[in-house]
C-alpha positions, 0 to 999 in steps of 0.5 A: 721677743726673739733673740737676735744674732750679730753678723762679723765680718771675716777681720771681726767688725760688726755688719749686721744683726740678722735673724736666727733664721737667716743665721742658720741659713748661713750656717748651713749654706757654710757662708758663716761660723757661729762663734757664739750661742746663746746661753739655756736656748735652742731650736728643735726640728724633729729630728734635732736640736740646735744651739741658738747661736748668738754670734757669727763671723763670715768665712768670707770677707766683705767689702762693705762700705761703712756708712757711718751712723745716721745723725737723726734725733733719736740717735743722738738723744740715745748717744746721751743717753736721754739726759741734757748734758749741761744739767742732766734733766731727762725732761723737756729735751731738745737739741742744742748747737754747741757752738751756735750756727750763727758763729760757724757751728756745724750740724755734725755729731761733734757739735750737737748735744742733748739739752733740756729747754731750760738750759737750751734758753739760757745758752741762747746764742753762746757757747757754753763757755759764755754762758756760763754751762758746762757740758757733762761730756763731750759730744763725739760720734759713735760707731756703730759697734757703740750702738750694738753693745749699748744694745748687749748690754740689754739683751744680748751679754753674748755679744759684748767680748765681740764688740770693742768700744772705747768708753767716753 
């Protein structure tokens, strides 16, 4: 699997994860700094070779608008990590209204969570308080520099000093 590299923009807030061919592109083109390389790899021509880079800053600055991270289903089951958070099951997992949406629950990521089907039953149409669960965390919405150091910390430790997350 190829290595990818992260995009800053100028303020070094995370844009995008690019190729490392549109990142040389960048480079070459002097659009981008490599503030980064990966570790033991690099790309030869025939005549040279290159630092894979693993980082890039823009030596522009971007207006881009932050769209926030989508709310889907396998964002959230990723956001808990694929646990239920009333009693840490990773089988059966469905999603649960913390506050059901027949007492004025909203769909927004500070009210869903991650729930096995044995607990999503139980709690029925109650709050957790009423039906005697406790939720392991509280739900919040992450960002997307959440997304991309649950991603470092797989395959890319290059990335993690460039990617501030508060932990949860």
């Amino acid at each position: 699997m190829e290595k990818r590299v992260l995009v800053l923009n100028m303020d070094h807030s995370p844009i995008a994860v690019i190729t490392v061919q549109k990142a040389f592109v960048l480079i070459f083109l002097e659009k981008a700094t490599c503030l980064s390389h990966y570790e033991g790899l690099e790309v030869r021509t025939v005549n040279e070779v290159f630092s894979y880079p693993a980082v890039l800053r823009l030596n522009e600055y971007k207006n881009i608008p932050f769209r926030g991270v989508l709310l889907n289903r396998n964002n959230l089951f990723r956001r808990d990590k694929g646990t239920c958070q009333y009693c840490g099951s990773k089988k059966n997992l469905t999603i649960d209204h913390v506050i059901p949406r027949s007492k004025g629950g909203k769909t927004n990521w500070t009210n869903l969570t991650t729930a096995c089907n044995r607990c999503n039953v139980l709690k029925g149409d109650k709050t957790p308080e009423q039906s005697g669960l406790i939720l392991q965390s509280k739900p919040f919405k992450p960002s997307l520099a959440f997304f991309l150091a649950e991603y470092a910390e797989r395959q890319a430790e290059e990335w993690l000093p460039f990617l501030s997350v508060r932990a949860y």
